[in-house]
C-alpha positions in Angstrom: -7.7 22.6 3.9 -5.3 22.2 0.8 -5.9 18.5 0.6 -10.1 18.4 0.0 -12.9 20.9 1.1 -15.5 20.0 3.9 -19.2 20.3 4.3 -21.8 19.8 6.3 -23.8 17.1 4.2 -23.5 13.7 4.6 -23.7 11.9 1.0 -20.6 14.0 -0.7 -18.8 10.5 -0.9 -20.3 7.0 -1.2 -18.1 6.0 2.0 -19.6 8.9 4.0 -23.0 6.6 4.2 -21.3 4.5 7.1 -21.7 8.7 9.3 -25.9 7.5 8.3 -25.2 4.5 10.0 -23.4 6.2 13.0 -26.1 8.4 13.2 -28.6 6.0 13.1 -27.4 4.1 16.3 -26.9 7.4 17.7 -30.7 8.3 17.1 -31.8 4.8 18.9 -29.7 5.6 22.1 -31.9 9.1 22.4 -34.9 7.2 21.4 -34.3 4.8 24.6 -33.3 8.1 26.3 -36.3 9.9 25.9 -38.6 6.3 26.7 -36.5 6.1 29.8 -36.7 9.6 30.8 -41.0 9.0 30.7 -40.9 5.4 32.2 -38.0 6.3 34.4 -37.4 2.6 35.1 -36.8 -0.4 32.5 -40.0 -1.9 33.8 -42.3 0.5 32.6 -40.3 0.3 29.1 -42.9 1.0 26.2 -42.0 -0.8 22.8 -44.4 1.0 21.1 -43.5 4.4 22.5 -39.6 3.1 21.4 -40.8 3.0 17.8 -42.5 6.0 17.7 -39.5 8.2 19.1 -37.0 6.2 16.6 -39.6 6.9 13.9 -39.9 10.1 14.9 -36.3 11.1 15.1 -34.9 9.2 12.0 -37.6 10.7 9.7 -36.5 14.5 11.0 -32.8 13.7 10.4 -33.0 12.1 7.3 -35.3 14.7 6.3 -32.5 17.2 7.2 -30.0 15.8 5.8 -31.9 15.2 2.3 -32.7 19.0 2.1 -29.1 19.6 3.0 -27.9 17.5 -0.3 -30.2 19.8 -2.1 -28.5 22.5 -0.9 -25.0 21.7 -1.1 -24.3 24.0 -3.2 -25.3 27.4 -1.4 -24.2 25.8 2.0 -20.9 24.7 1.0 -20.5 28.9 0.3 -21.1 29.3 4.4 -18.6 29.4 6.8 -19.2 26.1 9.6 -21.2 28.1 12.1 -23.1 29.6 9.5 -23.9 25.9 8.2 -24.7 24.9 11.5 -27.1 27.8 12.2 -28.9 27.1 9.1 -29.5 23.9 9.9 -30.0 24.2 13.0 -33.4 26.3 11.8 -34.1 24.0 9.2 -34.1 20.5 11.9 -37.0 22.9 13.3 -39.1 23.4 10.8 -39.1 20.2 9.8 -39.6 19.3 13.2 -42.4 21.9 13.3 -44.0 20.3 9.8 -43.9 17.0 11.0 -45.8 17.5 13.8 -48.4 19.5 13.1 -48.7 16.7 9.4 -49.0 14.0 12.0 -51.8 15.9 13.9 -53.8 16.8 11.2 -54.0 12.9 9.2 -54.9 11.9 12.9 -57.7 14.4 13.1 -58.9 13.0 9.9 -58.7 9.5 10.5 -60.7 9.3 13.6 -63.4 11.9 12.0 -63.3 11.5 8.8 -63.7 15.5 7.8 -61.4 18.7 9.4 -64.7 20.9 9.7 -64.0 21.4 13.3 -59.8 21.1 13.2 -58.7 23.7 16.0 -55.5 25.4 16.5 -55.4 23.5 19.3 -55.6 19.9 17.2 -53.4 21.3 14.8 -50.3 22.3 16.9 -50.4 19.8 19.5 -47.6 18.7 21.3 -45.8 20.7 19.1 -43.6 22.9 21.8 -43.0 19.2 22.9 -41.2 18.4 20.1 -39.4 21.2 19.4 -38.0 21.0 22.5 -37.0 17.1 21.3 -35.4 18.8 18.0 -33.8 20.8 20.1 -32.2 18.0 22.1 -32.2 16.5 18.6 -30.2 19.0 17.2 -27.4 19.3 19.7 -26.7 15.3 19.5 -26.0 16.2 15.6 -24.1 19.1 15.5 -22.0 17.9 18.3 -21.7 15.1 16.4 -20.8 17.1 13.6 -18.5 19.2 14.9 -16.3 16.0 16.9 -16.3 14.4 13.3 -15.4 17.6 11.5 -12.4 18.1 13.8 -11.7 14.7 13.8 -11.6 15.1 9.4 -9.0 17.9 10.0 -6.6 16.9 12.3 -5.9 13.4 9.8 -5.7 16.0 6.5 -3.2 18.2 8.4 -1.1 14.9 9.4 -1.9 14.1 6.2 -0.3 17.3 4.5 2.7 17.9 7.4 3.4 14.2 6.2 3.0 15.1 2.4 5.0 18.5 3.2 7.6 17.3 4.9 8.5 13.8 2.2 7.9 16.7 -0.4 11.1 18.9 1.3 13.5 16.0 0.4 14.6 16.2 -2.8 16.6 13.1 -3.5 20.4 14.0 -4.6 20.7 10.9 -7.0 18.4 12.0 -10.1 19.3 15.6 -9.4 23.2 15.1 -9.3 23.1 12.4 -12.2 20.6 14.6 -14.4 23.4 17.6 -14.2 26.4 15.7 -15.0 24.2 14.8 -18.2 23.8 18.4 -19.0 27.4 19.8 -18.4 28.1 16.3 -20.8 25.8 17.7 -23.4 26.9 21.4 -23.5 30.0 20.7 -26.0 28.5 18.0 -27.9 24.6 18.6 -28.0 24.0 22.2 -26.5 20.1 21.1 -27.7 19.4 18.6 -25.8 20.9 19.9 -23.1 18.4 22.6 -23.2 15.9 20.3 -23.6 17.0 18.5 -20.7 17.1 21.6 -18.2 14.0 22.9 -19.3 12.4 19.4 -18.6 14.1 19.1 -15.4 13.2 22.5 -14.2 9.2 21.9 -15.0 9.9 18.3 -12.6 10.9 20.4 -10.1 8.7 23.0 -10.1 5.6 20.5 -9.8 7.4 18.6 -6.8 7.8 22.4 -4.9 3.8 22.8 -5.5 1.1 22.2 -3.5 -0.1 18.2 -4.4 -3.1 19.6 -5.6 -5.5 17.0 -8.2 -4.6 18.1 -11.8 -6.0 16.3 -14.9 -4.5 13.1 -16.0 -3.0 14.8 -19.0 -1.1 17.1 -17.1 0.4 14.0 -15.1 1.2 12.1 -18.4 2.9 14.5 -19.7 4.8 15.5 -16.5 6.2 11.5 -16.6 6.9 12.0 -20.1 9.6 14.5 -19.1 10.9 13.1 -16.7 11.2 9.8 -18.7 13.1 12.1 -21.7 15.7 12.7 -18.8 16.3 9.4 -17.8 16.4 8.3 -21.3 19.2 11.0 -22.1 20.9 8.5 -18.5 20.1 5.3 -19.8 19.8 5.5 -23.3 19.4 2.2 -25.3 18.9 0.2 -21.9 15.4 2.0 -21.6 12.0 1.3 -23.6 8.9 2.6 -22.5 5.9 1.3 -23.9 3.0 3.6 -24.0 -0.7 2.3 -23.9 -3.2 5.3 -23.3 -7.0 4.3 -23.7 -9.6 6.8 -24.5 -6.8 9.5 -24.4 -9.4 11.8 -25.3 -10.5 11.6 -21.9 -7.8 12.2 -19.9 -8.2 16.0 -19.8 -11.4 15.3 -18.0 -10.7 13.4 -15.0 -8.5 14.2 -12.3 -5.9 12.4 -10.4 -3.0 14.2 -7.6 -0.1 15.5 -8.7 3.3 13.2 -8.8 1.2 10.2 -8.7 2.5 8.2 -11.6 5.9 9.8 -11.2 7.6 8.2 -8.3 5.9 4.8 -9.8 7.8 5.1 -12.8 11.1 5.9 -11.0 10.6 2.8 -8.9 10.3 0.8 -11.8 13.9 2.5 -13.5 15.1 1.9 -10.0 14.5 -1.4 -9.4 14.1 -2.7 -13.5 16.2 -0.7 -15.7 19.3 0.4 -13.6 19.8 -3.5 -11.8 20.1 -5.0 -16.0 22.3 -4.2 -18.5 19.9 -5.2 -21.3 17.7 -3.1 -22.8 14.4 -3.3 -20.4 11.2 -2.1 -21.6 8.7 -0.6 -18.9 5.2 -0.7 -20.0 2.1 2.0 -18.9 -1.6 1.5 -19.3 -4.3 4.2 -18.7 -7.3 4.0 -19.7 -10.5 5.6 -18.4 -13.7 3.9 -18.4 -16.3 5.9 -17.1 -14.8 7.6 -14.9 -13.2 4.8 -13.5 -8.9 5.7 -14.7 -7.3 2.0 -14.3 -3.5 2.2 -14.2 -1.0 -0.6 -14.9 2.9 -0.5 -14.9 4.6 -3.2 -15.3 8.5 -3.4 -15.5 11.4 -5.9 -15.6 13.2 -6.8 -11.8 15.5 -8.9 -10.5 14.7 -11.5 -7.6 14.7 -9.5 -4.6 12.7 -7.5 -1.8 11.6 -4.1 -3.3 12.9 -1.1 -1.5 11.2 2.4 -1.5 13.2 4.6 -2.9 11.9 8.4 -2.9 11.9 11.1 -5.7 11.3 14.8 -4.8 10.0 13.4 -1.7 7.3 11.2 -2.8 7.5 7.7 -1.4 5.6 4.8 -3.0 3.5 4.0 0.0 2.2 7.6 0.1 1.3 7.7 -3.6 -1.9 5.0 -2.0 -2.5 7.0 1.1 -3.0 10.3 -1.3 -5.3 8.7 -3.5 -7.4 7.2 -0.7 -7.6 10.8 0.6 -9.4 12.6 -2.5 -11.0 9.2 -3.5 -11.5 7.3 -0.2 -11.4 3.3 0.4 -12.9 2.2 -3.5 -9.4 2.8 -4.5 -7.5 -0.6 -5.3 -3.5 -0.3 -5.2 -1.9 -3.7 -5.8 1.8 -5.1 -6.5 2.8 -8.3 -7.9 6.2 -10.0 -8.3 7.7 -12.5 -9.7 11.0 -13.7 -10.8 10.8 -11.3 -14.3 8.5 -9.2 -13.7 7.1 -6.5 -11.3 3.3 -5.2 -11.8 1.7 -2.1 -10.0 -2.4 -1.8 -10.3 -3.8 0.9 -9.6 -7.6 1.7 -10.0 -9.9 4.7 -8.5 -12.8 6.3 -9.8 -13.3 10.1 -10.5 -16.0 11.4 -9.3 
């Protein structure tokens, strides 16, 4: 996928602990199954036995998935049924481990010594539970797999919706940033250069794949396209700059054409509707990882509208970011009569 890359493991993300939780209610519907399936009637039901299949069962899979963290790395190099396979063979052994653990602190508990610990004390019940890690193992990886597809087919709408707002350039900005240059070729043949080579490197980030590059890359991508619009506007445009620990900001990551269509909306809906001069306002800074963003721009009293540029509406600048950084990412807008303020706050991991 072009949008993130998938594993196997469970803990990538902070948000992925709520699959622990789904797992966890999975494994206490097979630990009534099995019960059930030795009772065969709620009458019989054994609480105790309950407990020691839920036991049983949580400790393998947590087990698994642990070792799996460990080896993220080398697994996230397999292809899916490679992953599976391997895991598949590790759920045994653990399985296998556990068991035959369990067997021998029994022996020793009720005689105190393992002088006379036989195979057969050893490995009991073993093929038992492999058998259970069997059953064990196709109620995860079918689990797996449902969620994996799931994971996929919301990317790829994702993407098609991404690819298909990215196909629209909007004619405004391009048909108003031309009639600048053909104004600028007899009088400032410069700055008209200036200007195409700064509209040319706008474009050719909006026909890219929306890929995460660093937040230097993306300020200086604005700054561009803000020289354009201040070659439009002149005098009626300020932008006020306010970038914390800049020395950061080649470190930590954020998706392309992010800030962008932000800052149009602000010209948009600030700049272009006063014919003062109107200062629009950027803070970054990044503190610990954590990039907090605020813009915060002049308006006028009415509804905000969406407007797009290169195809990148303001409503899918938040569903973007929630796809690389999940639901921790906070993106706010407040109005009032003057002024109109957009938050936004994610952490890098």
């Amino acid at each position: 996928m072009s949008l993130k890359k998938y594993d196997v493991s469970f803990f990538s993300k902070k948000e992925n602990w709520q699959y622990a939780i789904e797992l966890f209610s999975g494994s206490v519907v097979l630990a009534l199954v099995l019960v059930l399936a030795e009772t065969q009637q709620w009458q019989g039901f054994n609480f105790y036995h309950f407990l020691q299949y839920l036991f049983f069962i949580n400790w393998v899979l947590f087990t698994l998935i642990a070792i799996q963290e460990r080896l993220q790395h080398f697994i996230s190099k397999l292809s899916l049924s490679q992953s599976l396979i391997l895991s598949f063979v590790l759920l045994q052994v653990i399985v296998f481990v556990t068991t035959s653990g369990l067997n021998f602190f029994l022996y020793l508990g009720r005689n105190l010594n393992i002088e006379n610990l036989s195979q057969a004390d050893l490995f009991e019940n073993v093929v038992l539970h492999l058998s259970y890690g069997i059953l064990l193992g196709a109620f995860c990886f079918r689990y797996l797999y449902v969620r994996e597809q799931w994971i996929r087919q919301q990317h790829s709408e994702l993407q098609a919706k991404v690819n298909a707002l990215q196909a629209r350039i909007h004619p405004h900005f391009l048909f108003n940033s031309l009639n600048n240059v053909v104004s600028l070729i007899a009088t400032d043949p410069e700055k008209a250069e200036c200007l195409l080579i700064n509209l040319s490197r706008l474009f050719r980030a909006s026909l890219q794949e929306l890929k995460l590059v660093s937040l230097l890359d993306e300020v200086e991508l604005c700054q561009k396209y803000l020289e354009i619009e201040k070659i439009r506007l002149g005098d009626r445009l300020n932008i006020e700059w306010k970038l914390e620990q800049f020395d950061q900001f080649s470190q930590v990551q954020i998706p392309l054409l992010t800030l962008q269509p932000l800052l149009e909306n602000s010209i948009f809906h600030g700049v272009e509707k006063k014919i003062t001069q109107s200062t629009v306002t950027v803070l970054i800074e990044v503190l610990q990882k954590k990039v907090n963003i605020v813009i915060t721009n002049p308006c006028v009293s009415e509804k905000p509208q969406i407007r797009q540029h290169h195809g990148i509406a303001i409503k899918n600048v938040k569903q973007r970011l929630e796809a690389y950084y999940g639901q921790s990412v906070i993106f706010q807008v407040y109005q009032n009569t003057e002024i109109y303020t957009t938050i936004i706050q994610y952490e890098c991991i």
